[in-house]
MARTOR-809910 format. One line per 8 residues: for each residue x, y, z of N, C-alpha, C. Coordinates in steps of 0.05 Angstrom, whole numbers. Layout:
<nodes>
X/Y/Z/X/Y/Z/X/Y/Z; ...
</nodes>
This chain:
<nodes>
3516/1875/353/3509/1847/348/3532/1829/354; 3528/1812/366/3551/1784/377/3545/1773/357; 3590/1764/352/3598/1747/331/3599/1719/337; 3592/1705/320/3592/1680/332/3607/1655/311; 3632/1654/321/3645/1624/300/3644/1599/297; 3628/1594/282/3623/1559/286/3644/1543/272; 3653/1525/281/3678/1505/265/3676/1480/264; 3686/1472/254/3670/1436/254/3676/1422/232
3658/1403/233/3663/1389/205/3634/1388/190; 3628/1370/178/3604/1376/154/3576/1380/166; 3569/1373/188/3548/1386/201/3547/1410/211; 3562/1425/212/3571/1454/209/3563/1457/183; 3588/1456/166/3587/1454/134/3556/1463/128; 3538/1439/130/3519/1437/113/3516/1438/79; 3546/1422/66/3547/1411/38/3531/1388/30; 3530/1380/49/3508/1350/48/3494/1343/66
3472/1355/54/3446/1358/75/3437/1386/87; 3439/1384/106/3424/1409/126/3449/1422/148; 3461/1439/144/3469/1453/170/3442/1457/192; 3450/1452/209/3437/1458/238/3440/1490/241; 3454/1510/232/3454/1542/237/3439/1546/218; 3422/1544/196/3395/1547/187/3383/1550/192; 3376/1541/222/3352/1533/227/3341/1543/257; 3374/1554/262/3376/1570/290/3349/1593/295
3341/1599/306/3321/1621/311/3347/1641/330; 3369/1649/325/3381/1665/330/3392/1670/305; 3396/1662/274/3410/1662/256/3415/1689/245; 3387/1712/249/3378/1730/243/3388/1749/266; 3392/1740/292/3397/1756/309/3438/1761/315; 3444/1745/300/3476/1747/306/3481/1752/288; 3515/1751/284/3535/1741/266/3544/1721/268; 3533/1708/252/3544/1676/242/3564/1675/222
3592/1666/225/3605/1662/199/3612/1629/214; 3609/1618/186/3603/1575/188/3632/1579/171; 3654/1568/188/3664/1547/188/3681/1527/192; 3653/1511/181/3655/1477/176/3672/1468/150; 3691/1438/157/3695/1424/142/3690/1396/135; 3683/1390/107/3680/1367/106/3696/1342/113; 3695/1326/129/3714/1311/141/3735/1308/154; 3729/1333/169/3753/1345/187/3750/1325/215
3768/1315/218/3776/1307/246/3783/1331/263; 3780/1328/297/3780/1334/312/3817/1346/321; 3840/1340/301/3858/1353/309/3860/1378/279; 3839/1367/253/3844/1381/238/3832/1406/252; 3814/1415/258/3786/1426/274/3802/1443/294; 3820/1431/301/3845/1452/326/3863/1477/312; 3869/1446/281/3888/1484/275/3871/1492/257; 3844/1488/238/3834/1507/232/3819/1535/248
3813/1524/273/3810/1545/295/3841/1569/292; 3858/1551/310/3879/1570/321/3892/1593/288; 3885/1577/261/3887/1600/242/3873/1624/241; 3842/1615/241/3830/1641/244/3834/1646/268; 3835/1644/286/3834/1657/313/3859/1684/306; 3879/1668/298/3906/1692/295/3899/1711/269; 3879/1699/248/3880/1718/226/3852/1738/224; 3834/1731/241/3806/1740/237/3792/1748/264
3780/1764/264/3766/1786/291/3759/1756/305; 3774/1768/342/3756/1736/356/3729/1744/348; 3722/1727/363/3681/1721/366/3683/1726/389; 3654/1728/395/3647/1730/423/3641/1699/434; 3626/1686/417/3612/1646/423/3631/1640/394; 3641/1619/407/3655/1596/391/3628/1570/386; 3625/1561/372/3609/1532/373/3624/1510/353; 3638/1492/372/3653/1466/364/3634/1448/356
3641/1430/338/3637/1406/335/3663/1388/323; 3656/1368/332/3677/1339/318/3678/1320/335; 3694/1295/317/3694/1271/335/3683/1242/324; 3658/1261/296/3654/1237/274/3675/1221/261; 3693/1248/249/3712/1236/237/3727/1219/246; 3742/1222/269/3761/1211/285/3749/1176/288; 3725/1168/285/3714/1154/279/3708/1136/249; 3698/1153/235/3687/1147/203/3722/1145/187
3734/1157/188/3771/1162/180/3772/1132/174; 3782/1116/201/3787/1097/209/3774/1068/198; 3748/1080/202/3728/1056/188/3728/1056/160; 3722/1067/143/3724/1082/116/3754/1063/103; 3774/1079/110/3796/1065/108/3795/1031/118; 3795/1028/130/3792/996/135/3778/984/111; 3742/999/110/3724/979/92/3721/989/61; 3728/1008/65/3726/1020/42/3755/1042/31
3774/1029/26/3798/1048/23/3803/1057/-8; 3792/1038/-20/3796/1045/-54/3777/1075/-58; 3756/1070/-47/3737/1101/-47/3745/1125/-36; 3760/1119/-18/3764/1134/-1/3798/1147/11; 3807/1137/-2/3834/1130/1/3851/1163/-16; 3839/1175/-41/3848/1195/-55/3834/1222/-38; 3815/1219/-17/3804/1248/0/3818/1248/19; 3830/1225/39/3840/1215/50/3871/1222/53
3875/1226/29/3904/1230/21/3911/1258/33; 3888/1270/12/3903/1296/16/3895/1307/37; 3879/1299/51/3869/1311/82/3893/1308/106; 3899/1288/96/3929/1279/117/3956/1288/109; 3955/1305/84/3981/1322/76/3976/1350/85; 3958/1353/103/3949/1385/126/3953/1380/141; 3957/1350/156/3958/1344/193/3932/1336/190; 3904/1330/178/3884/1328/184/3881/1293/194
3892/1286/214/3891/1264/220/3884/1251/242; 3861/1223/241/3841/1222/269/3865/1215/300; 3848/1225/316/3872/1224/338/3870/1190/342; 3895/1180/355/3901/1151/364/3893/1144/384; 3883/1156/397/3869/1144/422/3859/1163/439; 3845/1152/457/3824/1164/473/3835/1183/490; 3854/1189/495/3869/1206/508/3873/1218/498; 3890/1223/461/3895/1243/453/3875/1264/437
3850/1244/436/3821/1254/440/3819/1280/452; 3817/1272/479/3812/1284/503/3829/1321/499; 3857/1307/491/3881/1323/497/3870/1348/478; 3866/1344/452/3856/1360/425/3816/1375/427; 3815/1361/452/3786/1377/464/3794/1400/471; 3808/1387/495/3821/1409/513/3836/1433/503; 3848/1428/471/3869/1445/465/3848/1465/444; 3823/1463/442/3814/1477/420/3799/1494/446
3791/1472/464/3776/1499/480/3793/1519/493; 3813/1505/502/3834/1530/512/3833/1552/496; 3848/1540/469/3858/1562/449/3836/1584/450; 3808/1573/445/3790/1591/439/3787/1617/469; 3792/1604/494/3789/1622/509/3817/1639/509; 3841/1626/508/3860/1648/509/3866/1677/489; 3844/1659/466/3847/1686/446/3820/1703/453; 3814/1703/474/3785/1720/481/3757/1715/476
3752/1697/465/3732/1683/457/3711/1681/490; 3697/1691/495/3680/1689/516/3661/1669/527; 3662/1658/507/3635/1625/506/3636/1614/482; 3643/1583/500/3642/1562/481/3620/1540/485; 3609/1527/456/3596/1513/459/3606/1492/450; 3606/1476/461/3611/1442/438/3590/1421/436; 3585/1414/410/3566/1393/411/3575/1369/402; 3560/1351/421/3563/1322/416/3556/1317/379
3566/1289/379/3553/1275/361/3529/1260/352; 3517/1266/333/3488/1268/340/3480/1232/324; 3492/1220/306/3489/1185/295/3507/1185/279; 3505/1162/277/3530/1153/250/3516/1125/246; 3485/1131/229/3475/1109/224/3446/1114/245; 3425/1105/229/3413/1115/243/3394/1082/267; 3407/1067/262/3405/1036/280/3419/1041/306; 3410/1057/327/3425/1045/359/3446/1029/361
3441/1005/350/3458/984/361/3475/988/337; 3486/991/315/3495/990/292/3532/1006/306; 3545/980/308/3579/988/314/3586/1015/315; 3573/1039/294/3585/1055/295/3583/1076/315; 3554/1074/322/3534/1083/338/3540/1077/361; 3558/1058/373/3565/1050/399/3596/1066/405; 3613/1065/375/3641/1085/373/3624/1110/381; 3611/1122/371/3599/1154/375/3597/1155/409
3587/1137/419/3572/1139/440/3601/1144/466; 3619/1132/457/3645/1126/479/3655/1152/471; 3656/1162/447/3663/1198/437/3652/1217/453; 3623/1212/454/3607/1235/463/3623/1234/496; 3618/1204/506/3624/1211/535/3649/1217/548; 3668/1227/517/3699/1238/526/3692/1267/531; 3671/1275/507/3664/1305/502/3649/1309/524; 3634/1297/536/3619/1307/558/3627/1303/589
3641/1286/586/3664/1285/616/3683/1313/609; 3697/1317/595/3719/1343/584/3694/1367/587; 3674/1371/585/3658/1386/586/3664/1397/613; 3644/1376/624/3634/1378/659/3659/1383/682; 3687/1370/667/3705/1374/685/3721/1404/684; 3716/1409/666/3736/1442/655/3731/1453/674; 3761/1471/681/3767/1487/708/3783/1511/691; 3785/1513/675/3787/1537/659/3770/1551/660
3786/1593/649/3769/1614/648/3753/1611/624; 3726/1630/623/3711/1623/600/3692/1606/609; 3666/1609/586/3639/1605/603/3633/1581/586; 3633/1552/587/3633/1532/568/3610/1513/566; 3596/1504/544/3569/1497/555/3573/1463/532; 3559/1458/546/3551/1426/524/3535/1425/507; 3531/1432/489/3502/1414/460/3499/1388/459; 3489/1376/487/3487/1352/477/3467/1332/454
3473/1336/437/3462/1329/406/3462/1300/412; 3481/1290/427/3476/1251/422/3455/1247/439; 3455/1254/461/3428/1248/485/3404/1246/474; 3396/1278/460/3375/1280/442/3375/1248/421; 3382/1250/405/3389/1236/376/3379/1203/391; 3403/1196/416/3395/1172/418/3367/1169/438; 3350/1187/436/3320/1181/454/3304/1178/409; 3311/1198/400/3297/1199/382/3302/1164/362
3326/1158/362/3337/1131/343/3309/1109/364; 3316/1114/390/3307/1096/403/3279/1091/401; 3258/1110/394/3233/1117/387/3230/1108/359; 3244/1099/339/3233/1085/310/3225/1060/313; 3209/1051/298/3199/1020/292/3216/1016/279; 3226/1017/261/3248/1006/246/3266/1024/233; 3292/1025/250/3310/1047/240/3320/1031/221; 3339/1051/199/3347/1038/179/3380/1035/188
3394/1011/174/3419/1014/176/3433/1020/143; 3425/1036/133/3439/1053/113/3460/1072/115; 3475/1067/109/3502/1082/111/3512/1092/91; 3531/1116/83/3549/1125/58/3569/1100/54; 3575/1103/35/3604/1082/30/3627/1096/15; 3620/1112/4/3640/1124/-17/3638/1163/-27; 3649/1170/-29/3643/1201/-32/3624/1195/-51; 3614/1192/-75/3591/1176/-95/3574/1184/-81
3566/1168/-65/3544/1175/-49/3526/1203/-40; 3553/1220/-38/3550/1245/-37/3548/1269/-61; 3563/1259/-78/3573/1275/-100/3543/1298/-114; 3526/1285/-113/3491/1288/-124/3470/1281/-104; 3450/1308/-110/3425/1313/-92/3416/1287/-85; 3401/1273/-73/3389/1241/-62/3355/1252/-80; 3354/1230/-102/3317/1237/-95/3301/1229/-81; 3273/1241/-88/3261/1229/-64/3256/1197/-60
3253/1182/-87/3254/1151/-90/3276/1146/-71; 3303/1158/-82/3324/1143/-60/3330/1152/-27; 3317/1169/-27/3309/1173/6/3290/1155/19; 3269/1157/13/3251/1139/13/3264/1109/20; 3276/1093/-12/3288/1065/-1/3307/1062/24; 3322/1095/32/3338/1091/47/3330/1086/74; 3307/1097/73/3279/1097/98/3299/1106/127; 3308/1127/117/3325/1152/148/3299/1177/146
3298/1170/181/3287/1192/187/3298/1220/197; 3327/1227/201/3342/1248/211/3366/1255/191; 3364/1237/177/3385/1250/153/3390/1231/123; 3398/1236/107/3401/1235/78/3429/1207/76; 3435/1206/95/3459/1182/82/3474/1165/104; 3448/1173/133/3465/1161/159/3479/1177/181; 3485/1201/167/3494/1215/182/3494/1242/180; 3486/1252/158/3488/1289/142/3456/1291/151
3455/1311/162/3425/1316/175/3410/1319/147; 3387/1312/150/3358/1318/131/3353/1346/153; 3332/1362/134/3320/1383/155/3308/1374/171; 3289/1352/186/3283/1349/219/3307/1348/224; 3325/1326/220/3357/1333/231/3361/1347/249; 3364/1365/224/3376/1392/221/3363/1407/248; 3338/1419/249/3315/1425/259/3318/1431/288; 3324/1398/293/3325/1383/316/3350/1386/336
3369/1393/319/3393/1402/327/3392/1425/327; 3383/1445/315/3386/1467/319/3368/1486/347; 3347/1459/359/3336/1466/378/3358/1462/406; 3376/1441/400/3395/1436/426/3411/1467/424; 3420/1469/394/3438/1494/404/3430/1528/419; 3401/1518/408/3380/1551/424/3388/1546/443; 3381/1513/456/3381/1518/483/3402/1534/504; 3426/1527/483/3458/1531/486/3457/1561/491
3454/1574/468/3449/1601/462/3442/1619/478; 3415/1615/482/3402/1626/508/3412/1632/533; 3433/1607/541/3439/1610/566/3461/1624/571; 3476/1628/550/3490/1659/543/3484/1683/538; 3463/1685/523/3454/1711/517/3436/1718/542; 3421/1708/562/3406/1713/579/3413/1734/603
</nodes>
């Protein structure tokens, strides 16, 4: 049976909301060990890789995600720092900190997929970012969008060994945002938000159709994403 390591941040996870490897129709057929962290940026996401890599059996498929954070970090802090400011803290007393710019973006892509191939890792997948808010036009949703197309340029250009594939999760996401009559612009503001299950009254007022708070998949989400990664899957295992 092929091992398979997924790393990431909370859509990996699945603490709030729906993991997308739930829902995999390979979940049963591999070894899946998840993990995801909650609010891990994209350089935290490098050295939690390169630890296990050195302390734990490679894998055969790597599957990345990140790039929210490096995003939400930033914003959060600006509009909301009193909430956010004590998770914040201690995430940045690890190195867990969003990269400064689009280049060093790029640089911390490049350095997780390497790592993963030089430690033997055979196939990597990375997936895009799938909303941050479930309104198209909604600021944050336009930051995601300039993310994805670092992840998917760094994709398409890799000239490295190792067999590396795209999940593109935003492509999907933004045909589906684009298909609502009225998306909602409901967003988290504060860990609060998260701390306790959503009922169904407050789902409902939140009126999201792909996830629970703007951005943590609901199961279609979930579902829905977990169909980009088959597709991923497949074209490895085939």
């Amino acid at each position: 049976m092929k091992k398979v390591l997924a790393i990431g941040d909370s859509l990996i996870a699945g603490d709030y909301g729906a993991s997308l490897l739930e829902y995999s129709k390979y979940v049963k057929k591999l070894e899946f060990k998840n993990r995801g962290a909650n609010g891990e940026p994209v350089r935290g996401i490098v050295r939690k890789l390169k630890i296990y890599l050195n302390t734990e059996d490679t894998p055969d498929i790597l599957i990345l995600d990140g790039g929210a954070n490096d995003i939400l970090i930033p914003y959060m802090t600006e509009h909301h720092p009193k909430e956010w400011g004590p998770f914040f803290r201690k995430m940045f007393r690890y190195g867990s900190t969003p990269a400064e710019s689009d280049e060093e973006l790029r640089d911390l892509i490049l350095a997780a997929i390497n790592t993963a191939f030089e430690a033997g890792v055979k196939s990597v997948i990375f997936l895009t970012i799938p909303c941050l808010g479930e309104d198209p036009g909604q600021p944050l949703n336009l930051e995601r969008e300039r993310i994805n197309q670092i992840i998917r340029e760094t994709s398409s250009s890799y000239t490295g060994k190792g067999k590396l594939l795209l999940g593109d999760l935003g492509k999907v996401f933004d045909r589906k945002l684009m298909d609502l009559k009225s998306p909602s612009s409901w967003l988290f503001t504060s860990p609060s938000d998260m701390e306790k299950p959503c009922t169904a009254e407050e789902l409902k007022d939140r009126n999201l159709a792909f996830t629970i708070d703007g951005v943590h998949l609901n199961t279609k989400g979930a579902r829905i994403s977990a169909g980009v990664l088959d597709e991923a899957l497949e074209k490895i295992l085939s």
